[in-house]
SESE-77210 format. One record per residue: residue number from 1; residue in three letters; y, x negated, z negated of N, C-alpha, C in turn. Coordinates in Angstrom, 3 decimals. Example, Ala and Ser with C-alpha at 12.3 -4.5 7.8 and 13.67 -1.06 7.14 Angstrom:
% SESE-77210
[site 1, "ALA", [-5.690, -13.190, -7.800], [-4.500, -12.300, -7.800], [-3.300, -13.200, -7.800]]
[site 2, "SER", [-2.250, -12.850, -7.080], [-1.060, -13.670, -7.140], [0.030, -12.900, -7.870]]
This chain:
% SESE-77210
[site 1, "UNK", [-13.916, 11.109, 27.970], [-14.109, 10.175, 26.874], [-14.313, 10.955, 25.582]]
[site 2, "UNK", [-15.189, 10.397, 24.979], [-15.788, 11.062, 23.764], [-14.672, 10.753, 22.252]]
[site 3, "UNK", [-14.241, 11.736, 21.643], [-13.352, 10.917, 20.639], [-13.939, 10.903, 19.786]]
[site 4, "UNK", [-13.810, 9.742, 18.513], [-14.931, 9.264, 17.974], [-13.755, 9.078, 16.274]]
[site 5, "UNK", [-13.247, 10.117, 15.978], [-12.291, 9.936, 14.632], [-12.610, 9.138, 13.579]]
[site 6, "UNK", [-13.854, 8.745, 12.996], [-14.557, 8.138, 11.970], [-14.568, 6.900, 12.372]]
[site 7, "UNK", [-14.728, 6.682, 13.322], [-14.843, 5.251, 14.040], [-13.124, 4.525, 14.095]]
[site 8, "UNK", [-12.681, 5.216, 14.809], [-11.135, 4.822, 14.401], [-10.823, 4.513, 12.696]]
[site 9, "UNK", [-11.044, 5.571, 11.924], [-10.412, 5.223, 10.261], [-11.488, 3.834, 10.129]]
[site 10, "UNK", [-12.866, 3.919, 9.945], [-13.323, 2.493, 9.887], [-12.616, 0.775, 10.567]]
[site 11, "UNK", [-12.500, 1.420, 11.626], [-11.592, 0.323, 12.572], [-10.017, -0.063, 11.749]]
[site 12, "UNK", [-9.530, 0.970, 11.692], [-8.210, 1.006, 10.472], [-8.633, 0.325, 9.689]]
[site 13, "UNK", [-9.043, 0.455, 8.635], [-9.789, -0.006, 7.457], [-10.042, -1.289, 7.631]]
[site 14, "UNK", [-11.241, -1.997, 8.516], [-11.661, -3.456, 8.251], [-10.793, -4.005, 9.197]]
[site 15, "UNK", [-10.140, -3.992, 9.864], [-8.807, -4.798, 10.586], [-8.065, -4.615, 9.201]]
[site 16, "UNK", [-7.248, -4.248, 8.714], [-6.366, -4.231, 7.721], [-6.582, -4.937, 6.657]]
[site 17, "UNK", [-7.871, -4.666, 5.847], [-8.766, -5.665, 4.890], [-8.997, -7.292, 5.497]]
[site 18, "UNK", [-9.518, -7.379, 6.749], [-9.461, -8.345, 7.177], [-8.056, -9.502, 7.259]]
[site 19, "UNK", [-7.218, -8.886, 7.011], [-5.824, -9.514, 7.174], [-5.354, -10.120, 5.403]]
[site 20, "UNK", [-6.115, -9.798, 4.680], [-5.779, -9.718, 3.409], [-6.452, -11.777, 3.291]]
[site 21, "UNK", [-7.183, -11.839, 3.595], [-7.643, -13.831, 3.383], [-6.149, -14.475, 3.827]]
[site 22, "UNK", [-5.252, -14.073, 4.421], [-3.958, -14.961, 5.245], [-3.006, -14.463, 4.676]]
[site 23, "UNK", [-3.443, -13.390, 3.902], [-1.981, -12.918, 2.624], [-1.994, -14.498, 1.254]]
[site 24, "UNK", [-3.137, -15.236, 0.910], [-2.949, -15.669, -0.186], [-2.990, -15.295, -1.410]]
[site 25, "UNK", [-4.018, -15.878, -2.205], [-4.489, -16.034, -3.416], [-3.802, -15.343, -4.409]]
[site 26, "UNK", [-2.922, -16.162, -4.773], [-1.816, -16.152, -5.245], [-0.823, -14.931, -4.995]]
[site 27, "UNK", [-0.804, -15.052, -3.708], [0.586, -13.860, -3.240], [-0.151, -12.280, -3.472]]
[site 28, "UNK", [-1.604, -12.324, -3.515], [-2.235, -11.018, -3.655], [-2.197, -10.639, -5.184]]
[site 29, "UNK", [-2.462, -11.678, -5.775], [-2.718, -11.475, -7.494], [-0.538, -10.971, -7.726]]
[site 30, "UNK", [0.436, -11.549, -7.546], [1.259, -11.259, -7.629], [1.787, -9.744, -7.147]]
[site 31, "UNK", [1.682, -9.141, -5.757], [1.559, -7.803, -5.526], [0.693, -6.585, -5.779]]
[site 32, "UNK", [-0.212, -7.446, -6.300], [-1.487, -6.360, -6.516], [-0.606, -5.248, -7.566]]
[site 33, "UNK", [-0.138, -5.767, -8.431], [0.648, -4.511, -9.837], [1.220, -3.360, -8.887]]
[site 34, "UNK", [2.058, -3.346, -7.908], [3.011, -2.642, -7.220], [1.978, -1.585, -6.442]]
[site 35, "UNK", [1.369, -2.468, -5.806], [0.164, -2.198, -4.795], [-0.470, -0.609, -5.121]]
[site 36, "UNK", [-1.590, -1.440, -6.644], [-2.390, -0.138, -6.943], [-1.622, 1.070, -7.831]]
[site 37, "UNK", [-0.188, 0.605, -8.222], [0.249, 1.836, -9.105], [0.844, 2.846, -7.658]]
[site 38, "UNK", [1.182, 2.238, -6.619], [1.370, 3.099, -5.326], [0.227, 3.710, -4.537]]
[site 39, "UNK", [-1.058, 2.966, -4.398], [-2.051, 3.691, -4.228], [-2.683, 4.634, -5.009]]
[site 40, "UNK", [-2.080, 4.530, -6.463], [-3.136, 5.495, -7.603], [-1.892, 6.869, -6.847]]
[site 41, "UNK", [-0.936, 6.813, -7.098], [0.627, 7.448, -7.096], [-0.548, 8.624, -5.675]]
[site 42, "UNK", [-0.211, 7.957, -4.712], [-0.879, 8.370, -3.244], [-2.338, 8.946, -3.031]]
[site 43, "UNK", [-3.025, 8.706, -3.944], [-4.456, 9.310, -4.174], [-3.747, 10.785, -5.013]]
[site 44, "UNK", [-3.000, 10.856, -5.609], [-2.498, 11.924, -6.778], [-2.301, 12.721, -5.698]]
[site 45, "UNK", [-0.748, 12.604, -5.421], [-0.157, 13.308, -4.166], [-0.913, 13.637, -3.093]]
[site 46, "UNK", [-2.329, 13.227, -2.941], [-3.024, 13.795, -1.823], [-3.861, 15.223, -2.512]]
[site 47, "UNK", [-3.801, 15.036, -3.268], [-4.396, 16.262, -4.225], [-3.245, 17.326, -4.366]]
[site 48, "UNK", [-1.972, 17.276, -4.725], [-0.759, 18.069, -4.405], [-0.833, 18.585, -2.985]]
[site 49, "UNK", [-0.773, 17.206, -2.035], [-0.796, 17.817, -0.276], [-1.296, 18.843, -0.011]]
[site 50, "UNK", [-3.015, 18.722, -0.788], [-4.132, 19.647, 0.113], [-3.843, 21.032, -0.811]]
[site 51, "UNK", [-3.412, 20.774, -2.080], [-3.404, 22.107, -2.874], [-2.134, 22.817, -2.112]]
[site 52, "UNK", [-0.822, 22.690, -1.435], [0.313, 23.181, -1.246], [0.002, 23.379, 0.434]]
[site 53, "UNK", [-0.615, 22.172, 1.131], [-0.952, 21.991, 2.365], [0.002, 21.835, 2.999]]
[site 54, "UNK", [0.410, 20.553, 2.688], [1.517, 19.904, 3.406], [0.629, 19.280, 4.853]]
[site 55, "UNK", [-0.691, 19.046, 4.840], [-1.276, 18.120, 5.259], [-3.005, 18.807, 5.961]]
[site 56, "UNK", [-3.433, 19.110, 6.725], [-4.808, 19.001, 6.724], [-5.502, 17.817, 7.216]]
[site 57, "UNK", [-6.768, 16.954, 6.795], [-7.242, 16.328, 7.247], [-8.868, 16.407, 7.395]]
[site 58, "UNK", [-9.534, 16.291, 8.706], [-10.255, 17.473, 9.058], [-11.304, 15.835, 9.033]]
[site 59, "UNK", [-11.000, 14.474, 9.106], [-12.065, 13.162, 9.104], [-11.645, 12.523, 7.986]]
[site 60, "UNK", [-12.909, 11.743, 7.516], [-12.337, 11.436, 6.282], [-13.416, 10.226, 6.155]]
[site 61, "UNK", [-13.386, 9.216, 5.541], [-14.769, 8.547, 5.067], [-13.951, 7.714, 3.930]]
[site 62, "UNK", [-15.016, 7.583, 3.035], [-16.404, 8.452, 2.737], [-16.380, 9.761, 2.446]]
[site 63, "UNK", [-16.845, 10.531, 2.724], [-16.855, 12.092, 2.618], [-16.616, 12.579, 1.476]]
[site 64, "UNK", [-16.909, 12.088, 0.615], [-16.382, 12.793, -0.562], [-15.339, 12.123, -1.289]]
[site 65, "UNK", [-14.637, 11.305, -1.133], [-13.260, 10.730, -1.772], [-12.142, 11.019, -1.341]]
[site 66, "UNK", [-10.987, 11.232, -1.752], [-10.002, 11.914, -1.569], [-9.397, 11.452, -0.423]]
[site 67, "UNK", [-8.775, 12.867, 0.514], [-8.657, 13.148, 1.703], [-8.126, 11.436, 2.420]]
[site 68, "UNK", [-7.324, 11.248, 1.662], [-6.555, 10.154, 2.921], [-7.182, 8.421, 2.253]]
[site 69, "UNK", [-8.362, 8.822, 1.411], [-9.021, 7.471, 1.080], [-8.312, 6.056, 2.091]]
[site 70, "UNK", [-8.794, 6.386, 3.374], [-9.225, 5.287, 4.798], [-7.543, 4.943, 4.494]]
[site 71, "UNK", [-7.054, 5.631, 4.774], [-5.157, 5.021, 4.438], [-4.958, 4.486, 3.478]]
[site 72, "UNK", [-5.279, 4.518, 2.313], [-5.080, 3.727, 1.392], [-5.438, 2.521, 1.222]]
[site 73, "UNK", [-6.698, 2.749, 1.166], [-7.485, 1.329, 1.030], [-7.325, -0.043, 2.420]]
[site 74, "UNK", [-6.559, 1.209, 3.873], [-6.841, 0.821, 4.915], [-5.332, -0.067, 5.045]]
[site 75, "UNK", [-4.476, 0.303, 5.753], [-3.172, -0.034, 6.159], [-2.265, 0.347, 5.063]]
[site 76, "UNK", [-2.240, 1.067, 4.442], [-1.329, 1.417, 3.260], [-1.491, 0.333, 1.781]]
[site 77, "UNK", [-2.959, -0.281, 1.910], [-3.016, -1.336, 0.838], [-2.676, -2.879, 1.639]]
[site 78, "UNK", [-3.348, -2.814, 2.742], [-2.804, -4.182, 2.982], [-1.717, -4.107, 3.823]]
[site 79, "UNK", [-0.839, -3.242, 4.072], [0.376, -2.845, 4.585], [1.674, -3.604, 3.606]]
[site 80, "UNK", [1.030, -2.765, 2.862], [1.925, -3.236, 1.307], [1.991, -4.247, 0.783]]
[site 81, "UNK", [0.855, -5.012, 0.466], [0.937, -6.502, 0.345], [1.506, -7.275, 1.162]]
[site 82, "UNK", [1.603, -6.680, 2.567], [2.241, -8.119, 3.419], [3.428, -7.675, 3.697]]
[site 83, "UNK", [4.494, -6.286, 3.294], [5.402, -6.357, 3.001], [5.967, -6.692, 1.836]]
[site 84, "UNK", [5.485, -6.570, 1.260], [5.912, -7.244, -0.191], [6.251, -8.533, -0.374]]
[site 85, "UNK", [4.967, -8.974, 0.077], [4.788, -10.794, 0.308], [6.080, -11.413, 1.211]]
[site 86, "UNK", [6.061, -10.675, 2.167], [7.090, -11.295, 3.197], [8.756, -11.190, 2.847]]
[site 87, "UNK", [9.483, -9.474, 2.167], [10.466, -9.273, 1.737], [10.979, -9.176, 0.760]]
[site 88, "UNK", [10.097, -9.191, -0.348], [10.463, -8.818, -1.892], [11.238, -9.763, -2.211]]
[site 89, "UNK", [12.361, -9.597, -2.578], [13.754, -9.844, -3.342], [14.563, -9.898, -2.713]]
[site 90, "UNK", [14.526, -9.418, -1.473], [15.194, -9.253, -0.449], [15.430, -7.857, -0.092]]
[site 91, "UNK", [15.625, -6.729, -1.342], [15.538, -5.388, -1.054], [15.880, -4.303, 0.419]]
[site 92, "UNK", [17.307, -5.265, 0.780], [18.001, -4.420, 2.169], [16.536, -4.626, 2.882]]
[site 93, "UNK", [16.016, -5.972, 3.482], [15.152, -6.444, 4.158], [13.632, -5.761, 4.501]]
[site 94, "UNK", [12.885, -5.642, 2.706], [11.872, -4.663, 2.301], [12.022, -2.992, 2.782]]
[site 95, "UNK", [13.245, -2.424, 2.735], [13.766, -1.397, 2.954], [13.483, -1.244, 4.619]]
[site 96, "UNK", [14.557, -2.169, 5.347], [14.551, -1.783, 6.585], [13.414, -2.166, 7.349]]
[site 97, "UNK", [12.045, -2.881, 6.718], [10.907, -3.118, 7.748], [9.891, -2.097, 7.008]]
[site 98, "UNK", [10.254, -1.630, 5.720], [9.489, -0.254, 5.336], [9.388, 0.804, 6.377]]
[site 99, "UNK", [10.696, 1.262, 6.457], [11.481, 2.435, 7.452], [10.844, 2.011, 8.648]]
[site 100, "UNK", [11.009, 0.510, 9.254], [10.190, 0.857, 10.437], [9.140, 0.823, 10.648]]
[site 101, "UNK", [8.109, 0.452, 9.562], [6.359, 0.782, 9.587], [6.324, 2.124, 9.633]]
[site 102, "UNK", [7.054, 2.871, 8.271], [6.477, 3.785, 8.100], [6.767, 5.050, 9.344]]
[site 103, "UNK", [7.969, 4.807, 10.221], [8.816, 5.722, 10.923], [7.464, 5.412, 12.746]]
[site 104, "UNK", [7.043, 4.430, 12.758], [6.169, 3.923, 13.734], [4.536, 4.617, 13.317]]
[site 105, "UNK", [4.274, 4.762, 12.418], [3.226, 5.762, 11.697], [3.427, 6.755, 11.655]]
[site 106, "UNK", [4.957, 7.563, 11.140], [4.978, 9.355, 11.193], [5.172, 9.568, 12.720]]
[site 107, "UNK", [5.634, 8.995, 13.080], [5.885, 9.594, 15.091], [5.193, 9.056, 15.987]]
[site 108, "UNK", [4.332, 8.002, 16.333], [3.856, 7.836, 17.155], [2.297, 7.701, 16.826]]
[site 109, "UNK", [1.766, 7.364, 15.329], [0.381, 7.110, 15.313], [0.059, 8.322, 14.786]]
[site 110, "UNK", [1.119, 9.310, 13.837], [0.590, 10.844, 13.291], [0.090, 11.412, 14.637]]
[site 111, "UNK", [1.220, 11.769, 15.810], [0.820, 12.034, 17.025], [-0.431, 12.055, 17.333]]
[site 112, "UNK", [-1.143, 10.511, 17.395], [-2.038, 9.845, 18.225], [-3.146, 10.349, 17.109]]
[site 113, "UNK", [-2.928, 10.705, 15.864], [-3.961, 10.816, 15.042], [-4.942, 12.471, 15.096]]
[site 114, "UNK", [-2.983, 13.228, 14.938], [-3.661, 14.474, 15.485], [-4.584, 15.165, 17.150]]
[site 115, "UNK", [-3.940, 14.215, 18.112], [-4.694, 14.176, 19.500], [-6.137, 13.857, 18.781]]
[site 116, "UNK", [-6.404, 12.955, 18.207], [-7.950, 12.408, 17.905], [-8.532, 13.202, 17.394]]
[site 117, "UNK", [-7.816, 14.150, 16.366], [-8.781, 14.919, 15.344], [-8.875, 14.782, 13.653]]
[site 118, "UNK", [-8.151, 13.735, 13.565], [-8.143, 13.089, 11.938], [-7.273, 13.907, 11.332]]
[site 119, "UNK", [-6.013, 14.454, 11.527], [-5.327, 15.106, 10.591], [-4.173, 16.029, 11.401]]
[site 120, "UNK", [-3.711, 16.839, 10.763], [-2.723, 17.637, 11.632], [-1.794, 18.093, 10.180]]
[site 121, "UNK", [-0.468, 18.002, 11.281], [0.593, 18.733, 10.054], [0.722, 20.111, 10.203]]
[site 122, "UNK", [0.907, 20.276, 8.627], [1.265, 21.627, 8.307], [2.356, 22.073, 7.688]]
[site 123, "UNK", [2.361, 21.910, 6.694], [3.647, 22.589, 5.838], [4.355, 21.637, 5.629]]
[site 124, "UNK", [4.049, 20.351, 6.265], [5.491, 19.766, 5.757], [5.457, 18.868, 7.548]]
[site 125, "UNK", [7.171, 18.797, 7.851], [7.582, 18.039, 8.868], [7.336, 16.505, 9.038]]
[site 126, "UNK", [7.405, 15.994, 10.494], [7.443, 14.657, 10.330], [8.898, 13.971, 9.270]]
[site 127, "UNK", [9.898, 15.126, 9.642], [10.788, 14.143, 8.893], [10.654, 14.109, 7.538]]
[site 128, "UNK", [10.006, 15.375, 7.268], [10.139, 15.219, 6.359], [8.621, 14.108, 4.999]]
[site 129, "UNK", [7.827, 14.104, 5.845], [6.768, 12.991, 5.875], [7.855, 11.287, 5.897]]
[site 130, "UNK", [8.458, 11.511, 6.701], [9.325, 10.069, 6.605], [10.305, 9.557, 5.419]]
[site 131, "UNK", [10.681, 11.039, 4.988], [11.500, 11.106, 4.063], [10.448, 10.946, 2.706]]
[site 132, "UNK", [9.500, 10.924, 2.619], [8.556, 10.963, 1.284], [8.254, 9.500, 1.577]]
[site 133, "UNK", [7.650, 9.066, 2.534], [7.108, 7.336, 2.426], [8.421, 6.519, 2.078]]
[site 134, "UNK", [9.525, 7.180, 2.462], [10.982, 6.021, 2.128], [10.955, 6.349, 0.876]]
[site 135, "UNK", [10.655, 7.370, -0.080], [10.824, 7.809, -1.357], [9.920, 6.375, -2.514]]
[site 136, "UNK", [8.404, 6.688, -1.640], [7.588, 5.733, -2.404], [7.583, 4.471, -2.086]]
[site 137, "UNK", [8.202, 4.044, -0.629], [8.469, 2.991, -1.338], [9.483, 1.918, -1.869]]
[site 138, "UNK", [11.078, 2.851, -2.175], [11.626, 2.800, -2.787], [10.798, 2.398, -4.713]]
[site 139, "UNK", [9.961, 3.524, -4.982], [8.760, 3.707, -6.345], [8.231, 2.522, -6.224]]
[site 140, "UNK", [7.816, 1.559, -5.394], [7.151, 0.723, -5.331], [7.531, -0.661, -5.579]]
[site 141, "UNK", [8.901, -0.695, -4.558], [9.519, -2.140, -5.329], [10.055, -1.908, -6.348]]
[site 142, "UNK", [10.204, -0.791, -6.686], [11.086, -0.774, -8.502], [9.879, -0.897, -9.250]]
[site 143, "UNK", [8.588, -0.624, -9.350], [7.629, -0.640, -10.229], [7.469, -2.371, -9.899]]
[site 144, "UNK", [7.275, -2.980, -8.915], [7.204, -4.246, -8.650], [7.991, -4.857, -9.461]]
[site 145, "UNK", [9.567, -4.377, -9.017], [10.759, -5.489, -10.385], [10.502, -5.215, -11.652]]
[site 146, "UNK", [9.774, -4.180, -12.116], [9.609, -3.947, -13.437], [8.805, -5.053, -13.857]]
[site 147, "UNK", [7.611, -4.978, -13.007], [6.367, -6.041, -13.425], [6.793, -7.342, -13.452]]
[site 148, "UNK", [7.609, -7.714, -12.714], [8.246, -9.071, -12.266], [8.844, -9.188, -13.430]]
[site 149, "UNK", [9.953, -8.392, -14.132], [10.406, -9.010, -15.069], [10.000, -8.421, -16.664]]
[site 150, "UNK", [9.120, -7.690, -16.454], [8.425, -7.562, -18.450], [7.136, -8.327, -18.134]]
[site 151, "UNK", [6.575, -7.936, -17.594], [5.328, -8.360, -17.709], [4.570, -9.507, -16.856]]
[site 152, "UNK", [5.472, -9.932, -15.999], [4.602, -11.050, -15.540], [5.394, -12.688, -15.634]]
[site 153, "UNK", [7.001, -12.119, -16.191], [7.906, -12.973, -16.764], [7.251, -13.513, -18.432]]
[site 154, "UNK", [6.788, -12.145, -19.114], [6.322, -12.726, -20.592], [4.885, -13.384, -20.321]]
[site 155, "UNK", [4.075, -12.989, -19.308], [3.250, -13.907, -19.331], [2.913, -15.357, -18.765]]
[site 156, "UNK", [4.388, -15.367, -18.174], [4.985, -16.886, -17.873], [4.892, -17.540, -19.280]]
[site 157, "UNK", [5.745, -17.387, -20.274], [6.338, -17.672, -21.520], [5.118, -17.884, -22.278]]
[site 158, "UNK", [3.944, -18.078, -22.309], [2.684, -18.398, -23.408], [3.042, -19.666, -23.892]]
[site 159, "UNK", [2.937, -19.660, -25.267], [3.344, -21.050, -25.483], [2.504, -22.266, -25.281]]
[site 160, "UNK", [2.880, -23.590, -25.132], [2.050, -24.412, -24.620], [1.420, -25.016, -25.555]]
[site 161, "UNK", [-0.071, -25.473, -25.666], [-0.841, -26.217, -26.615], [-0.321, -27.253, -26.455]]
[site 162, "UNK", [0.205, -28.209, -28.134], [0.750, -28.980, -28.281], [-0.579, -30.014, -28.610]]
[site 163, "UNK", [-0.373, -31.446, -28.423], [-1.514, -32.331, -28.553], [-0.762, -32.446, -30.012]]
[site 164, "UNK", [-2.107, -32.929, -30.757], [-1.713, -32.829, -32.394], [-1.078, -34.507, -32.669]]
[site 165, "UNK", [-1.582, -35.421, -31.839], [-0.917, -36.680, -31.378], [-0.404, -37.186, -29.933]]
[site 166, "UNK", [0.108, -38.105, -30.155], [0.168, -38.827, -28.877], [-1.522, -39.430, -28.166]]
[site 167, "UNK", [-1.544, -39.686, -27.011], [-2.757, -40.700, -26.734], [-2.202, -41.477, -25.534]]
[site 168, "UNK", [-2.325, -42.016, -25.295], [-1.916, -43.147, -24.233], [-3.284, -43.371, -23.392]]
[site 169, "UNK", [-2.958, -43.779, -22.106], [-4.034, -43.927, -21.307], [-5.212, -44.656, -21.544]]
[site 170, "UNK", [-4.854, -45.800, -22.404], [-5.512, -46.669, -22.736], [-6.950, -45.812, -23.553]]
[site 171, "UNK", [-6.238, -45.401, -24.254], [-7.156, -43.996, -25.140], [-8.225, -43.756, -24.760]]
């Protein structure tokens, strides 16, 4: 059997995106804040990875955007939204189905990723790969409660246009 690495991250990618119409309108515009300050965060740190080489990743699409693009945009963006959506304010909850996405990704799909060809570890361990995704997204619901309560609490609070009279239906 021919392994086909590019084809897999694409497959990643529009299955994951595809799941985003059954997240909700609403519930997306609400996580999105958390979302992209963890994906910008994760585009950074992939630039640290490759400079220290915690990480090689040998497939990539699109070819020229930063190494772990397909993860981000792929399962790591709509990963995040539908944990968010499902546990947020429920921290123990968010926590312990974090740990087990992310612990089901460093050991059994890193595995399956490096068999394929997409990436292989280097300088840094699985645990210690496990120990960095529990880090961010710890970073993630705290940037979330931040947004929740400065900024998407004050833009609750706009004051309401007052009618300059009464009118009655009749009106």
């Amino acid at each position: 059997m021919k392994k086909k690495p590019v084809l897999v991250l694409w497959i990643m990618v529009f299955i994951s995106i595809l799941t985003l119409p059954f997240l909700g309108w609403k519930h997306f515009k609400r996580f999105l804040p958390g979302t992209l300050f963890m994906s910008i965060l994760i585009a950074l740190e992939s630039i640290v990875a490759e400079k220290y080489k915690w990480w090689a990743i040998y497939k990539k699409i699109p070819p020229y955007f930063v190494n772990e693009f397909a993860f981000i945009v792929g399962p790591f963006f709509a990963g995040s939204l539908w944990i968010l959506r499902l546990t947020y304010g429920r921290f123990y909850l968010y926590f312990l189905l974090n740990a087990f996405v992310d612990a089901i990704f460093v050991y059994p799909f890193s595995a399956l990723f490096e068999h394929i060809g997409i990436f292989k570890m280097k300088k840094m361990s699985r645990h210690q790969l496990f120990g960095l995704f529990l880090i961010k997204s710890i970073l993630m619901y705290g940037f979330q409660a931040m947004w929740e309560k400065y900024v998407r609490k004050s833009s609750a609070k706009e004051p309401v246009q007052e009618r300059p009279y009464f009118m009655s239906p009749a009106e």
